[in-house]
N, C-alpha and C positions, 0 to 999 in steps of 0.2 A: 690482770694478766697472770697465766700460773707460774707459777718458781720452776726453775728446771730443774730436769732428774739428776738427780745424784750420778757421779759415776759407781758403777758398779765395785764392791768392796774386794779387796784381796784375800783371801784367808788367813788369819792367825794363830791358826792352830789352838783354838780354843777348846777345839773337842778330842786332840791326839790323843790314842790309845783307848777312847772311847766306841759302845756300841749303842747305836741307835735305830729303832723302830717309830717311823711315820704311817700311818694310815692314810687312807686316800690322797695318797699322792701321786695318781698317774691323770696326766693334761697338764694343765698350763696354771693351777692355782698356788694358793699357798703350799699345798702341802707338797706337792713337786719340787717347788721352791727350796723350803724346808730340807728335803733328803739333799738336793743339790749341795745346799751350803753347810750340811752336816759334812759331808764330804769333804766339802773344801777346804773343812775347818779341821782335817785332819779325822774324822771318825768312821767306822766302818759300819752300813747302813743297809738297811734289810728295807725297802719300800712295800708294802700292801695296798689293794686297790680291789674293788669288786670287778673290773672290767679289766680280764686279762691281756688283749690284743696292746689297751692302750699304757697297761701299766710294765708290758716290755719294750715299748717303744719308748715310754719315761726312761726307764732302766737304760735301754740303746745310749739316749740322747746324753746322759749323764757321763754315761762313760766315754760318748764320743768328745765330749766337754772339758772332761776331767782327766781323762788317762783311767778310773776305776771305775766300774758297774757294780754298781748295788746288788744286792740278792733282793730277789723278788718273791714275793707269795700273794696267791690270789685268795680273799677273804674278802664277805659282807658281815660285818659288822652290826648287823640286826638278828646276827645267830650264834648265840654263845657256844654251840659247836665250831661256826666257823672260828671264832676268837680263839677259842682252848686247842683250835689245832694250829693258827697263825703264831701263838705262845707258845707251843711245843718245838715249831719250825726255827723259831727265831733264838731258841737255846740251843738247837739241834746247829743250826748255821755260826752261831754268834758266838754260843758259849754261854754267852750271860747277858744282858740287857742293861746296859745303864742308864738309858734317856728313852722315857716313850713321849711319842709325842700324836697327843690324839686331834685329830686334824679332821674325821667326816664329820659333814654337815651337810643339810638340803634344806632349801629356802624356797621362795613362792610368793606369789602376790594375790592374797586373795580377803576380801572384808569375813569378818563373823560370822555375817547373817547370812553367807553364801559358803561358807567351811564346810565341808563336807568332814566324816569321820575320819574317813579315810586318808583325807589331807593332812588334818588336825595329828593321827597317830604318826602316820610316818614320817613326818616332820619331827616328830617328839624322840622316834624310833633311832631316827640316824643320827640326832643332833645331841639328843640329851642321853639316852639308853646307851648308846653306843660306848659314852664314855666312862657308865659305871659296867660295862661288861669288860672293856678294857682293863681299867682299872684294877677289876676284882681278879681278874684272870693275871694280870702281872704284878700286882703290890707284893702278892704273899713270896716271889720269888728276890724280889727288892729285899724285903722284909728279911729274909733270913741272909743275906750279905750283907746287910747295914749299909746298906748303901743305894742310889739312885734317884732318878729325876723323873718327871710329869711332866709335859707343860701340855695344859689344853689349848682350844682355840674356841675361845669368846667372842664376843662382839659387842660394839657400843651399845647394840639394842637391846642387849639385855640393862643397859642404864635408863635407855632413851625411849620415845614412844615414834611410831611413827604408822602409816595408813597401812593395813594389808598385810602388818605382819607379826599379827598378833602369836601366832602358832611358831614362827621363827624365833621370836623374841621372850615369849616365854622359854620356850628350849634354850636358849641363850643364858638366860639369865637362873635356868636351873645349873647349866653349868659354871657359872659363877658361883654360887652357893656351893654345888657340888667338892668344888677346888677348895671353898674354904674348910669343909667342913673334913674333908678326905687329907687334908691336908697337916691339920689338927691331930690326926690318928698317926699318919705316917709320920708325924715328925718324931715319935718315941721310937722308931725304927731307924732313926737318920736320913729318913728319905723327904724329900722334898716335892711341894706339888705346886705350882702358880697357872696361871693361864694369859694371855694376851686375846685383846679387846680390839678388834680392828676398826676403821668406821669404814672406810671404801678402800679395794684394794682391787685395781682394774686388770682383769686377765678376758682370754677369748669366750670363756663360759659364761660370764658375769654379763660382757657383752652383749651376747648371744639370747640371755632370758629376761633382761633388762633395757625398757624403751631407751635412746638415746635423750628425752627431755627429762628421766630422773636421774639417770646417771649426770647429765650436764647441772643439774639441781643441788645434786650431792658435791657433785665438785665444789661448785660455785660455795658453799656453805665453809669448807674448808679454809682456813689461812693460805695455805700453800697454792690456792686455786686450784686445786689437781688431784689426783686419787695416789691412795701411795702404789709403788711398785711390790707385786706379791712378795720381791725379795727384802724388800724394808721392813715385812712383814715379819719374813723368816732370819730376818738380824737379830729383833726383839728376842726371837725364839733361842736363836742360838744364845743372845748374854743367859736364857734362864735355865736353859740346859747347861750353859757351863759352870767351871767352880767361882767364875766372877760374881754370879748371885748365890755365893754361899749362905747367908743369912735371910735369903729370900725365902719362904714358905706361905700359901693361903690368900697369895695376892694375884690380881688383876690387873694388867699394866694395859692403859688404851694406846694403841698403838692410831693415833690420830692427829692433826693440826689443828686439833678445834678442841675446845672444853667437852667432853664427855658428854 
């Protein structure tokens, strides 16, 4: 039988007076999540999304939720144009940047010996590339205020092995490496990089691209019998964006009910 969901958290103001940018957070996943409970934790939040229609109805939803609406910019994340001008946006709107929180990722189910190129890059494009463009495009502004946070978004698979997702999970696990290694550079700057490691976190899109007998598979695997809620997700996120993980740097925390 699975555990029941949590009630939903309150804010603590863990992020007051802070400014934060999330990527791909427009729909229903984590990173929507994410910009919500930056908010409610007190910070003022710039969301991005490649698909504009839905990442002003994010934007709508939050502020119909919260009392405040995010600032929006429409940016893919596969073009260091679009990034260098969502980083220009996001000082122009914010002032400054203290928490980025790199959130695209595209996934797929597909064997090796059926991978097409095409599959195989842009899965590498959105998941893993994405967040060294990110990265390069906002450290050096981190960098010269001595100050700020990262947190990426990993996944068990980059630990784990599992059927069909091979090109997911290598990207996965490039940005594990990624975090350590960026993390390593930025801390002589005062900045700080970690990432969060999910195993299932059930929203409408996951749904949507996923048969109901692996999803119920993956449950079932879990302690908790259940998948986490995206916002459990974006709790992890907010302790690593805040000053409660001050001595955190280069780490990967799985955000799971089951051993990694």
């Amino acid at each position: 039988m699975a555990a029941p969901i949590p009630a939903y958290p309150q804010g603590r103001n863990l992020l007051a007076g802070k400014t934060v940018v999330v990527t791909a957070s427009a729909g229903t996943g984590i990173g929507f999540s994410a910009a919500k409970r930056a908010v409610e934790e007190g910070a003022t939040v710039l969301m991005s999304d490649f698909h504009e229609r839905r990442l002003g109805e994010a934007a709508d939803r939050i502020a119909a939720e919260c009392g405040q609406r995010p600032a929006t910019f429409v940016c893919d994340v596969t073009s260091q144009d679009q990034v260098d001008a969502l980083h220009a946006a996001a000082l122009a709107e914010l002032g400054h940047v203290d928490v980025l929180i790199n959130n695209a990722g595209l996934g797929g189910e597909v064997d090796v010996v059926d991978m097409t190129d095409e599959q195989w890059f842009r899965v590498l494009d959105v998941t893993l590339n994405s967040v060294f463009r990110m990265s390069r495009a906002f450290l050096p502004a981190m960098y010269a205020r001595k100050t700020g946070v990262v947190v990426n978004n990993a996944s068990v698979l980059g630990w784990r092995a599992q059927k069909g997702q091979a090109h997911y999970a290598a990207a996965k696990a490039g940005v594990m490496a990624f975090t350590r290694c960026s993390a390593v550079e930025a801390a002589e700057h005062n900045v700080r990089i970690n990432a969060v490691a999910p195993s299932i976190a059930m929203h409408a899109f996951l749904a949507k691209v996923t048969t109901d007998d692996l999803l119920a598979e993956l449950s079932a695997k879990e302690a908790f019998g259940r998948p986490a809620e995206v916002w459990e997700v974006a709790n992890v996120m907010m302790f690593l964006a805040s000053d409660l993980s001050s001595y955190m740097t280069g780490e990967v925390l799985s955000v799971s009910s089951q051993r990694a």
